[in-house]
C-alpha positions as CSV (number, residue, x, y, z in Angstrom):
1,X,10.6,7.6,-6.8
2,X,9.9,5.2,-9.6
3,X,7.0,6.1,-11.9
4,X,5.7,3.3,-14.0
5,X,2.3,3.2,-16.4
6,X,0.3,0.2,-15.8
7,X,-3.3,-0.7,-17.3
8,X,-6.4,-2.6,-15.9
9,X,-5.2,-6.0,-14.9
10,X,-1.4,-5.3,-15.0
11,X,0.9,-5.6,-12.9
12,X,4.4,-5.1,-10.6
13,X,6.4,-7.3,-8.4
14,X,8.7,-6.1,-5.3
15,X,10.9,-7.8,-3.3
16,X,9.8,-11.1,-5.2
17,X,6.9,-11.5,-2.7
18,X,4.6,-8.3,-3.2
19,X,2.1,-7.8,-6.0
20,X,0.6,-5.0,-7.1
21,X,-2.7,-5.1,-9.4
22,X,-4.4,-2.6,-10.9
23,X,-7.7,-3.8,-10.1
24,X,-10.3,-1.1,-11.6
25,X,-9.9,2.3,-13.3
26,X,-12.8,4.9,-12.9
27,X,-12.5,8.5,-13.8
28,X,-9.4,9.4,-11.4
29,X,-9.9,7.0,-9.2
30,X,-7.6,3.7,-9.6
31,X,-8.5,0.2,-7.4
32,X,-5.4,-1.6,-6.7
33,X,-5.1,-4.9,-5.3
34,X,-1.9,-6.0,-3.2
35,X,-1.2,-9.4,-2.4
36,X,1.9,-9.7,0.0
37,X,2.8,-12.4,2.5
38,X,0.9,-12.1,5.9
39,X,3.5,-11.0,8.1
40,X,4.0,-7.8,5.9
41,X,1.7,-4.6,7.2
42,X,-0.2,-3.3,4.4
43,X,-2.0,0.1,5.0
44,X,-3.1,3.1,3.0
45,X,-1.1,6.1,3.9
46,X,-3.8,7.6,6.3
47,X,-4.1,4.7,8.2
48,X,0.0,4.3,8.5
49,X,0.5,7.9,9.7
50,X,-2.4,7.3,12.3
51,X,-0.6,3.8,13.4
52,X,2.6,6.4,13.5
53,X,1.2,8.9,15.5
54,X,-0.4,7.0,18.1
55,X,2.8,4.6,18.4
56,X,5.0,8.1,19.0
57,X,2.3,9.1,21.9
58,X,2.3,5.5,23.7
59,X,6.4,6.2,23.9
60,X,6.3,9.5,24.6
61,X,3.8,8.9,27.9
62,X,4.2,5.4,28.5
């Protein structure tokens, strides 16, 4: 895993195409904004292992 320190209104590139922006800092609570083409899925980690989960049961009792 790569760790890096960022600061309100900095930022890191992946892949050329994805942005991530630290939007707000509050206490220990940080706002990020991501800006990424439309074809590429962007979802908090909750929501992705819910996707996951209910993607294994549709092909497990199709």
């Amino acid at each position: 895993m790569l760790v890096l320190s960022r600061k309100k209104n900095e930022s890191i590139v992946i892949n050329n195409d994805i942005t991530i922006v630290v939007v707000d800092i509050r206490g220990d609570k940080v706002r990020l904004g991501v800006e990424a083409p439309k074809e590429v899925p962007v979802h908090r980690q909750e929501v992705f292992n819910a996707i996951q989960r209910n993607e294994d049961a549709v092909t497990e009792n199709p």
